[in-house]
PLY file of the C-alpha trace (Angstrom):
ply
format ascii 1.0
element vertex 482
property float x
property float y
property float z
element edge 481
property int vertex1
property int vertex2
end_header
18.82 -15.13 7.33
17.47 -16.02 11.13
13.66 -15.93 11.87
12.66 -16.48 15.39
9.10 -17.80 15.73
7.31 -17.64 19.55
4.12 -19.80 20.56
3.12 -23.00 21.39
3.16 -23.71 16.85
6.48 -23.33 16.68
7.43 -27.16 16.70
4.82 -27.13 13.82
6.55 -23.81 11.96
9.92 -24.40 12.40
9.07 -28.02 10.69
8.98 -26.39 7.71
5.22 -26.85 7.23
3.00 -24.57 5.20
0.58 -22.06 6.45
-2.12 -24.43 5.59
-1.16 -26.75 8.23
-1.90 -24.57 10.73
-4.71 -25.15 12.96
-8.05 -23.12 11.13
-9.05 -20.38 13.32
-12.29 -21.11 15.50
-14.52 -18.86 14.35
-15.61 -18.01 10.72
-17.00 -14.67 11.56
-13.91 -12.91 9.18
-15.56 -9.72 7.45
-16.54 -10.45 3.89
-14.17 -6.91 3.04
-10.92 -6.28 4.69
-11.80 -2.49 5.17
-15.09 -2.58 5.99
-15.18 -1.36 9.62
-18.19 -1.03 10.13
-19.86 -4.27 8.72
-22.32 -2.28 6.70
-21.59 -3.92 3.36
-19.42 -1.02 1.89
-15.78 -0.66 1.35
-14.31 2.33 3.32
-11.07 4.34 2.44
-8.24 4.99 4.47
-6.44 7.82 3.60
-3.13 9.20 5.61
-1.36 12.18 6.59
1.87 11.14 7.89
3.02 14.63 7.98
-0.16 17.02 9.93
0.12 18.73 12.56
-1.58 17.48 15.67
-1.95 19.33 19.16
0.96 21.99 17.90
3.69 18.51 16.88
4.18 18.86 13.23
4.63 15.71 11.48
2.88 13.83 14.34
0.68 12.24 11.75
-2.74 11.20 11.44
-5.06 8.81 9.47
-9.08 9.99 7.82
-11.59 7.00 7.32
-14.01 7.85 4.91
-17.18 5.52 5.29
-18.26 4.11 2.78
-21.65 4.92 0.94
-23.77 3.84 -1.97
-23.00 6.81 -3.48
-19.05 6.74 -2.47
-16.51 7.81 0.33
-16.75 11.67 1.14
-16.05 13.92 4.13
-19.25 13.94 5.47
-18.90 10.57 6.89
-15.73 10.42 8.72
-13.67 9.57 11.41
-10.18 11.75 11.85
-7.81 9.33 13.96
-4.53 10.80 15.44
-2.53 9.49 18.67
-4.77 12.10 20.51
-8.04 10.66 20.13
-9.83 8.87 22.73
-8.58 5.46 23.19
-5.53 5.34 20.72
-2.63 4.49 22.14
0.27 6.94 22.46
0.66 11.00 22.21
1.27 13.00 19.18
4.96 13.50 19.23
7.04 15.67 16.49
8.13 13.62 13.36
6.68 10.62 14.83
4.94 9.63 11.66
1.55 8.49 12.59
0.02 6.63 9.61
3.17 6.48 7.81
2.03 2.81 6.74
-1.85 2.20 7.07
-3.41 -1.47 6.20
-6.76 -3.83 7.13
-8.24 -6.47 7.73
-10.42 -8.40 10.29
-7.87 -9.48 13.01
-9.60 -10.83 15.84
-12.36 -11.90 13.40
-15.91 -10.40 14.96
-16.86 -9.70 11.46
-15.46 -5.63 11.38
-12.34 -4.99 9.87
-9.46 -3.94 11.58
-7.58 -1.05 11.01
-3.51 -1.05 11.02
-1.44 2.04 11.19
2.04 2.27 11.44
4.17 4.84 13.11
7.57 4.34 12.39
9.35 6.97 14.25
7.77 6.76 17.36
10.39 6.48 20.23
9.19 3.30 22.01
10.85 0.40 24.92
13.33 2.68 25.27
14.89 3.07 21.75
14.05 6.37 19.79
12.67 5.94 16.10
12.38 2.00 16.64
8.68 2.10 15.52
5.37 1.15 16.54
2.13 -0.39 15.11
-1.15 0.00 16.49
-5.05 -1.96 15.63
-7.84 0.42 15.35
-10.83 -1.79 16.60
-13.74 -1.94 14.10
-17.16 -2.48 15.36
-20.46 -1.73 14.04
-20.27 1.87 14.96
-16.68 1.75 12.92
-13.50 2.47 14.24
-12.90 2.69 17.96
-10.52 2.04 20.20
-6.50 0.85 19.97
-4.01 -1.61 20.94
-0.51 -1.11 19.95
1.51 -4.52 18.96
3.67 -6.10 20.82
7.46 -6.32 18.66
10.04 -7.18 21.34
11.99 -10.23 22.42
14.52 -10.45 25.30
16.68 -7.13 25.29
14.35 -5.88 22.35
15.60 -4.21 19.12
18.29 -1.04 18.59
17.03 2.15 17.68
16.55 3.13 14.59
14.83 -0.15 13.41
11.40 1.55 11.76
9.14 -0.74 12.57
5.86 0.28 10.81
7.93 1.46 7.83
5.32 -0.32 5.73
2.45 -2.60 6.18
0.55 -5.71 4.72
-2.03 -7.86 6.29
-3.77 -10.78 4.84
-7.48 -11.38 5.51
-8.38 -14.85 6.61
-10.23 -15.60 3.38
-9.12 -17.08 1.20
-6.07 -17.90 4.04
-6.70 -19.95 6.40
-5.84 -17.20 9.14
-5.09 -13.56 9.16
-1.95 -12.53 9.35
-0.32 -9.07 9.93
3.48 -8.04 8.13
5.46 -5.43 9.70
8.68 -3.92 7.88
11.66 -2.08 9.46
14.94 -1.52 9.18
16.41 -4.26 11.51
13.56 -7.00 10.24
9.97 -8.17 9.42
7.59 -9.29 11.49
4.96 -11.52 10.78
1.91 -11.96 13.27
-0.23 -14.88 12.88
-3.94 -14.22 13.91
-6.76 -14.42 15.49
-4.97 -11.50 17.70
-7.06 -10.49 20.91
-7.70 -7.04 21.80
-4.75 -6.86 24.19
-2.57 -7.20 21.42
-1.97 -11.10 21.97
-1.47 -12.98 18.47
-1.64 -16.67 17.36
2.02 -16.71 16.94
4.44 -14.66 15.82
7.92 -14.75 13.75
10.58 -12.09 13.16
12.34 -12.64 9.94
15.58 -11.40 10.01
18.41 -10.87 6.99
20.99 -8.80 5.68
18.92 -6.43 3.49
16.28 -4.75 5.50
12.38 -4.43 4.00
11.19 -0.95 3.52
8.13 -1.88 1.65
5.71 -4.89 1.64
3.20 -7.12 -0.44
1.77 -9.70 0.26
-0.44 -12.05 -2.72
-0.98 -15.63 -3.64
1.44 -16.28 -7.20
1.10 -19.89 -6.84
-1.18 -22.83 -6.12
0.55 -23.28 -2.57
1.37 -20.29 -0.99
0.59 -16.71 -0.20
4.05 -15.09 -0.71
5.10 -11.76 0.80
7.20 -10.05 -1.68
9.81 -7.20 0.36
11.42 -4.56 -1.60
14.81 -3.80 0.38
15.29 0.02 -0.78
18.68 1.49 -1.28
21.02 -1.10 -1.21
24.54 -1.25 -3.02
24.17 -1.49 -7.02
20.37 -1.12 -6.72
19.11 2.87 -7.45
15.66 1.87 -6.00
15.80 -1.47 -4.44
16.56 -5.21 -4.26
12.55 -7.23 -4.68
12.39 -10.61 -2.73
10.00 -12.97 -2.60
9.45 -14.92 0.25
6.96 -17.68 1.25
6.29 -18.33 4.48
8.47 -20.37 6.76
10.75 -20.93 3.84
14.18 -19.28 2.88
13.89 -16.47 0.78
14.69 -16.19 -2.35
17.88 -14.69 -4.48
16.39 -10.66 -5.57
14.77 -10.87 -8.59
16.70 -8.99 -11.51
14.97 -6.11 -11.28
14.84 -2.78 -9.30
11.47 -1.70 -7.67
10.48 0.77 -4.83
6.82 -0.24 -4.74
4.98 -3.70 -6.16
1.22 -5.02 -5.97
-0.64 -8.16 -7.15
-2.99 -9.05 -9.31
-3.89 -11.52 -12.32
-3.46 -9.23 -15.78
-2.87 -11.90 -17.69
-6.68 -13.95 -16.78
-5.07 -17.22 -16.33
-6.53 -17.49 -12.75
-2.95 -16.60 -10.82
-1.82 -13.71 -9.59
0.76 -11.77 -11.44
3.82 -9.76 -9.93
3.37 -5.98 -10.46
6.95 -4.21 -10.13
7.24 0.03 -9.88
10.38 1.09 -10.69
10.22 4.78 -11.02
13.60 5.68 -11.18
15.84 7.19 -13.89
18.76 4.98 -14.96
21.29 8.09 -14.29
21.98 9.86 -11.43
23.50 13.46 -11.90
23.72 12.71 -15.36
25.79 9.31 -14.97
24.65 5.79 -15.74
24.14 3.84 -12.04
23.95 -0.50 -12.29
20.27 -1.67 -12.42
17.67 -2.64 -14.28
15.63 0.72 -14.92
14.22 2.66 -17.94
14.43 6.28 -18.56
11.48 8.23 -16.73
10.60 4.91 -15.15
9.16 1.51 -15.79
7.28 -1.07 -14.48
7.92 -5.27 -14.49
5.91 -8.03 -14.48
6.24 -11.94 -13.26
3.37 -13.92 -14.10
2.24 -16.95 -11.56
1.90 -20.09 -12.68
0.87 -23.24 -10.02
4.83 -22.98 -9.40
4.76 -19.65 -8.64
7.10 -17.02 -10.33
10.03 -17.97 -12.12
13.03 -15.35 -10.98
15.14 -16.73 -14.13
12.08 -15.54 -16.51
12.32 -12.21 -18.30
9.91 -10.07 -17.14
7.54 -8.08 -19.17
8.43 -4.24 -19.06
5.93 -1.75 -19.95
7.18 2.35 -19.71
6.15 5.38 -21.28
8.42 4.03 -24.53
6.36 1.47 -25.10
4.16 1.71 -27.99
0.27 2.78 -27.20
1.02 4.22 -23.61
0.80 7.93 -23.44
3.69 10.37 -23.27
7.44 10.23 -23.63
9.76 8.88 -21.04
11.74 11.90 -19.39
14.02 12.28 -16.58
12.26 12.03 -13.38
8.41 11.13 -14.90
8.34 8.79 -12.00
6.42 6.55 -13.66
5.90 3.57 -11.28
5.66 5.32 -8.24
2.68 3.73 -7.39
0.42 0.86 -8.60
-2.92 -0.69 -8.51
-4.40 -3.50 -10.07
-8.20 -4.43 -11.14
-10.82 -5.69 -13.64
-12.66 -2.46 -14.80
-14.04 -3.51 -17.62
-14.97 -7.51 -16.51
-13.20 -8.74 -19.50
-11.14 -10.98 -17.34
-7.46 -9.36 -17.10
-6.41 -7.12 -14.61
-5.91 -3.65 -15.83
-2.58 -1.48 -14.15
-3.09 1.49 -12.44
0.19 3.69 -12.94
0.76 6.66 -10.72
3.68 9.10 -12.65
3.35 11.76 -10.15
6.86 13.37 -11.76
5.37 13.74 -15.22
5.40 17.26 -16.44
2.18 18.49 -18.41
3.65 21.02 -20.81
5.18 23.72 -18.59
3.94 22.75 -15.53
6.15 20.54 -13.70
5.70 17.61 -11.45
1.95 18.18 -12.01
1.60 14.31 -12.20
-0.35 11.88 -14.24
-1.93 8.48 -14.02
-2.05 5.70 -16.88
-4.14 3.17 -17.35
-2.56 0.01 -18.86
-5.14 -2.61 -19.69
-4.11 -6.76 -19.63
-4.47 -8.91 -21.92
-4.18 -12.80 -22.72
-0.20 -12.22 -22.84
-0.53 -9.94 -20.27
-0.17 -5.65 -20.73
0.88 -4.67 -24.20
0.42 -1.09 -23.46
-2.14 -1.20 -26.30
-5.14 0.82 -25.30
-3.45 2.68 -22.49
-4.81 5.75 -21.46
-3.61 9.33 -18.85
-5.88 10.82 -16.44
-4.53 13.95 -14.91
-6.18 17.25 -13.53
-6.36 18.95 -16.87
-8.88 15.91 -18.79
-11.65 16.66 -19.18
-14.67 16.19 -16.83
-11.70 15.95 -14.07
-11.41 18.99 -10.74
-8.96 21.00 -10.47
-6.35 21.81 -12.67
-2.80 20.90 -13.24
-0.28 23.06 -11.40
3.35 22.90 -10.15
4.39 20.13 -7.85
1.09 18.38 -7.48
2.32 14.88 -7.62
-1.02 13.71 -8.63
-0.66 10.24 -8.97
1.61 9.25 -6.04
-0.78 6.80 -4.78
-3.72 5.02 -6.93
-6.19 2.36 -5.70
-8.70 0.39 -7.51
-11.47 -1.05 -5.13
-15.48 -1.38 -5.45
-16.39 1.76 -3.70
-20.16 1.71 -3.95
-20.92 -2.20 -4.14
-21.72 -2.06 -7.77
-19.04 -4.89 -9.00
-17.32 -2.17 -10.52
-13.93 -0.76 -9.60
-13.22 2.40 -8.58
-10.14 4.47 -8.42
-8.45 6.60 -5.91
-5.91 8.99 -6.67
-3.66 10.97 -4.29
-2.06 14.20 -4.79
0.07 15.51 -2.00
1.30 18.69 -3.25
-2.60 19.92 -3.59
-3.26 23.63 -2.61
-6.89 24.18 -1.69
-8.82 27.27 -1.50
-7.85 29.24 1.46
-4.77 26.16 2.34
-1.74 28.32 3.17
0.63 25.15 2.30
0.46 21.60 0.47
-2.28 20.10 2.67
-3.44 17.57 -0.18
-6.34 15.94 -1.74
-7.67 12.59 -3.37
-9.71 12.17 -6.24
-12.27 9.32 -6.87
-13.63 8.02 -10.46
-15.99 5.48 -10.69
-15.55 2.71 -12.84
-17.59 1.57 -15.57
-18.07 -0.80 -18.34
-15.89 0.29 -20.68
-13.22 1.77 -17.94
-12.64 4.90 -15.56
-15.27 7.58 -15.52
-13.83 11.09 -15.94
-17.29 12.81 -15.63
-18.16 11.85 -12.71
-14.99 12.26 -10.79
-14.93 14.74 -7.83
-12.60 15.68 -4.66
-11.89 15.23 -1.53
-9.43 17.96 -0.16
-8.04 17.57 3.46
-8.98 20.77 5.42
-12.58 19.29 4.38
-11.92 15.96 6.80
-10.81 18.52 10.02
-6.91 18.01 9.28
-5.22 21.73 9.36
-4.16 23.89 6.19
-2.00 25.84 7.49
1.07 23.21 7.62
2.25 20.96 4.95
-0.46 18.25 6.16
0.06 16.11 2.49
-2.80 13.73 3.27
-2.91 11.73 0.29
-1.24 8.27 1.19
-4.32 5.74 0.21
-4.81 2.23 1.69
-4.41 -0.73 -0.30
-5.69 -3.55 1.58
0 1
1 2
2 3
3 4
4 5
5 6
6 7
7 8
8 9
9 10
10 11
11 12
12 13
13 14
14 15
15 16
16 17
17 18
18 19
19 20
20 21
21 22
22 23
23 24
24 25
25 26
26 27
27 28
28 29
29 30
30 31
31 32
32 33
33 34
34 35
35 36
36 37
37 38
38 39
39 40
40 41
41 42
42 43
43 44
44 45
45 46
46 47
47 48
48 49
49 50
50 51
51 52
52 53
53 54
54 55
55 56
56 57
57 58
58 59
59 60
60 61
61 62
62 63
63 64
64 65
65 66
66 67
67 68
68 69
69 70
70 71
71 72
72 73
73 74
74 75
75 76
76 77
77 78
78 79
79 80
80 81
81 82
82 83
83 84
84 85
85 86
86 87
87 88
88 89
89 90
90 91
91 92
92 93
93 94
94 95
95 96
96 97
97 98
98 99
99 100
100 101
101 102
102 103
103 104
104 105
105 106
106 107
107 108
108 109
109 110
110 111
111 112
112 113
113 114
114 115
115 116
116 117
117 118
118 119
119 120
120 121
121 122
122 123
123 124
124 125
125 126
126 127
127 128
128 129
129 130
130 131
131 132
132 133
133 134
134 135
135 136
136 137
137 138
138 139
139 140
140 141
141 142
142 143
143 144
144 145
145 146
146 147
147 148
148 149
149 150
150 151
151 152
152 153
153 154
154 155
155 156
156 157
157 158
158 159
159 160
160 161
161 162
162 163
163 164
164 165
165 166
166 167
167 168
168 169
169 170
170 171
171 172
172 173
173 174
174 175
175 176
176 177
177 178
178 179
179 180
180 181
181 182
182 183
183 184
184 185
185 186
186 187
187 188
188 189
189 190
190 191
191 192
192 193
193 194
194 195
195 196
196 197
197 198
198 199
199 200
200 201
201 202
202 203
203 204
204 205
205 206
206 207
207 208
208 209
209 210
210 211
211 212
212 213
213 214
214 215
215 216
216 217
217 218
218 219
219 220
220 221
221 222
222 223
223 224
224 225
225 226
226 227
227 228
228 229
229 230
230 231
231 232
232 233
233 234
234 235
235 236
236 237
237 238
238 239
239 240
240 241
241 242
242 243
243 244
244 245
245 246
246 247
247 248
248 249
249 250
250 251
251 252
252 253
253 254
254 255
255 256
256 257
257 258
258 259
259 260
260 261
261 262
262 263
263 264
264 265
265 266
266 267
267 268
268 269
269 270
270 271
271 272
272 273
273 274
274 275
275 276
276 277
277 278
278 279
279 280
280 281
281 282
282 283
283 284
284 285
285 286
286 287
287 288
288 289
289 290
290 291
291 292
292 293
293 294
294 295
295 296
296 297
297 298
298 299
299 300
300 301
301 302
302 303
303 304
304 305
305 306
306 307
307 308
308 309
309 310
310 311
311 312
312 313
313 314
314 315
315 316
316 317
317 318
318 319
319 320
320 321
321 322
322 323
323 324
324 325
325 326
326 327
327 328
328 329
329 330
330 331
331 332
332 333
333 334
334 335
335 336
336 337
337 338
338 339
339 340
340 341
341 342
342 343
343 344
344 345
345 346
346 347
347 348
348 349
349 350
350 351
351 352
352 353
353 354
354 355
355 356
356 357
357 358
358 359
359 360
360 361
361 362
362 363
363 364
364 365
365 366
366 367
367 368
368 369
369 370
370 371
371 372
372 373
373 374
374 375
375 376
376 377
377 378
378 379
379 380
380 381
381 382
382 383
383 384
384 385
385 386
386 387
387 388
388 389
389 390
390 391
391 392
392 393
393 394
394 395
395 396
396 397
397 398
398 399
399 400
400 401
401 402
402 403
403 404
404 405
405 406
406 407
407 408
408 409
409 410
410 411
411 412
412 413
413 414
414 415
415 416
416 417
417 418
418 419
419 420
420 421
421 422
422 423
423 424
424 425
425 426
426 427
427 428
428 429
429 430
430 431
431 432
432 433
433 434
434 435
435 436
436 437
437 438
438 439
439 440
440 441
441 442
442 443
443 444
444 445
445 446
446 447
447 448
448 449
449 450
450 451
451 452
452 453
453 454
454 455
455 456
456 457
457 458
458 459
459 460
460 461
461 462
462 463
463 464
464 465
465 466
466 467
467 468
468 469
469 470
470 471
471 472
472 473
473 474
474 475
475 476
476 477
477 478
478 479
479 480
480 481
């Protein structure tokens, strides 16, 4: 591994000190959320299209903020943000990906959030598909305009590299500063804020190693760090990926025995630490032969508590999957369970309940219509006791179940109307609205309550309603997780 750190704290970083030595930032003014761009006191949702159309480029991408309201996010406050609107960086390009990674948080610290979208096919500093990220400004009219991030050194990087491939940022509460993490093929980047509006940041470090990231996480599993956990996709003897963990300025560790495409944190077992949340949503065979890993039939996910040490990679993790007594269904090839996860109190009983997105999971005939399950923690963490499905055919849900939905490929928990509660977002790609030619996609929001997710008062969002085309496959449906 090689990391190459730039700015006048690299004596300090390359010491081998902890973020918390760092300087603190000289202002305080950090939003209280890390997606509220508008400083108006409510969460707003970020949801992407990697794939529209924009100004006649298919797969140029774009990205829909849906302000947030007492009453929840919906299309009639919006803001539709492609590489053709005023003051973003950039022109739409074919199969450039816009918003093929999106994330938040308060960057420069004026008290909006900060909006992050990746674009990891853009052709940029003379290399095609190396990658781009650019900040969307917030202010207290919202989201205005960009500044694309500087993520070259001397000769710069080889084509191909993907930078944008996925996104974390970390606000600067409860860190000491924020901090933005870029995966691509050919490294990570980490960008230490405040960052100006020209793009400038406190320092920044490019972490590079054999396995590349293609997904990222970021969450604090111990008393002395905030770790960023990359899932290396597709490497040898690994059907989904290799999971690291890595703390900051440190080696990283050995890959944790498990597989995992996706991952998220949260504390599901109440014991004040965040917990490791692994999806690993693949089948154990491929073309009907067993591959090396550590997968379950129709998918799984794993789970590494924290402790004050952080996680223990020698542990066994605790697997829950659709096999697993008191969660719904049966595993079957290609459920896809684990595809996508969230994590939350709903019911304020202290342990995080698991959102599972199983957008593979057939509902009778209907294939790939999707589902999402529920798993609620516990004192010993999930036990799948108690777990419950949501898909289009419950009732008090829109819509109904039809082929190749995916419902379920991403999930979300956050307070979306600033009643403590959380609420949660589900995207279905493969969604067909009324008059949509092609899969233009859709997300669905339930509120939480007391005693868990509301089905009755769920509704829709559909994407020819936020200005995006139906006429192309536009699959808007990729939610933010912040």
């Amino acid at each position: 591994m090689r990391i190459r750190v730039v700015t006048a704290a690299a004596a300090l970083l390359t010491a081998g000190l902890t973020p918390f030595a760092l300087p603190t930032a000289a202002t305080a003014a950090s939003a209280k959320y890390a997606d509220d761009f508008n400083g108006d006191g409510y969460r707003d949702l970020v949801v992407a299209a990697p794939q529209a159309t924009v100004s006649g480029h298919e797969a140029a991408g774009a990205v829909v903020v849906l302000y947030g309201t007492a009453s929840g996010p919906s299309a009639a406050k919006r803001k539709l943000i492609t590489q053709a609107s005023t003051g973003i960086p950039g022109s739409p390009e074919t199969a450039d990906h816009f918003g093929g990674s999106v994330a938040s948080a308060d960057l420069d610290l004026d008290g909006y959030a900060d909006l992050l979208v990746g674009t990891p096919y853009e052709d940029t500093d003379g290399a095609s598909n190396k990658g781009s990220v650019t900040v969307v400004w917030g202010s207290p009219q919202g989201l205005g305009s960009g500044t694309v991030l500087p993520l070259t050194y001397g000769a710069g990087d080889p084509s191909g590299c993907a930078f944008g491939v996925d996104l974390a940022a970390v606000p600067a509460s409860p860190a000491p500063r924020p901090s933005v993490h870029i995966a691509g093929a050919c490294s990570v980047w980490v960008l230490q804020g405040p960052i100006t509006r020209s793009g400038k940041a406190y320092s920044r470090s490019e972490r590079i190693m054999g396995p590349s990231a293609a997904k990222l996480v970021t969450g604090r599993l111990s008393d002395n760090y905030f770790d960023q956990i990359e899932i290396s996709v597709g490497l040898s003897g690994h059907p989904q990926g290799a999971v690291y963990v890595n703390r900051p300025y440190n080696s990283y560790t050995e890959p944790l025995p498990t597989d995992g495409s996706n991952a998220t944190v949260g504390d599901v077992n109440g014991d004040g630490y965040g917990d490791l949340v692994v999806g690993d949503p693949g089948d154990m065979t491929v073309d009907g032969k067993p591959q090396e890993g550590t997968g379950h039939k129709g998918g799984q996910i794993a789970i590494w508590p924290g402790s004050a040490q952080g996680i223990d990679p020698a542990a066994q993790p605790l697997l829950i999957n659709q096999s697993t007594p008191g969660v719904p269904g049966t595993s079957e090839s290609n459920d896809t369970f684990g595809t996508d996860l969230s994590v939350a109190d709903i019911n304020h009983d202290g342990f995080g309940d698991i959102a599972v997105g199983a957008p593979g999971e057939a509902l009778g005939s209907v294939r790939q219509a999707g589902q999402v399950v529920i798993v609620p923690g516990g004192p010993a963490g999930p036990t799948g006791a108690g777990s419950y499905a949501i898909t289009q055919n419950s009732t008090g849900v829109p819509g109904t179940a039809e082929h190749s939905d995916a419902f379920g490929t991403t999930v979300r928990f956050a307070d979306l109307t600033k009643d403590g509660r959380a609420d949660l977002v589900v995207g279905t790609p493969g969604e067909v609205a009324p008059g949509a030619t092609r899969p233009t996609g859709g997300i669905w929001v339930f509120k939480g309550t007391s005693t868990g997710v509301s089905l009755g008062s769920s509704y829709s969002v559909m994407a020819g309603a936020t200005g995006l085309p139906t006429t192309s496959d536009t699959n808007w449906s990729s939610v933010s997780a912040p």
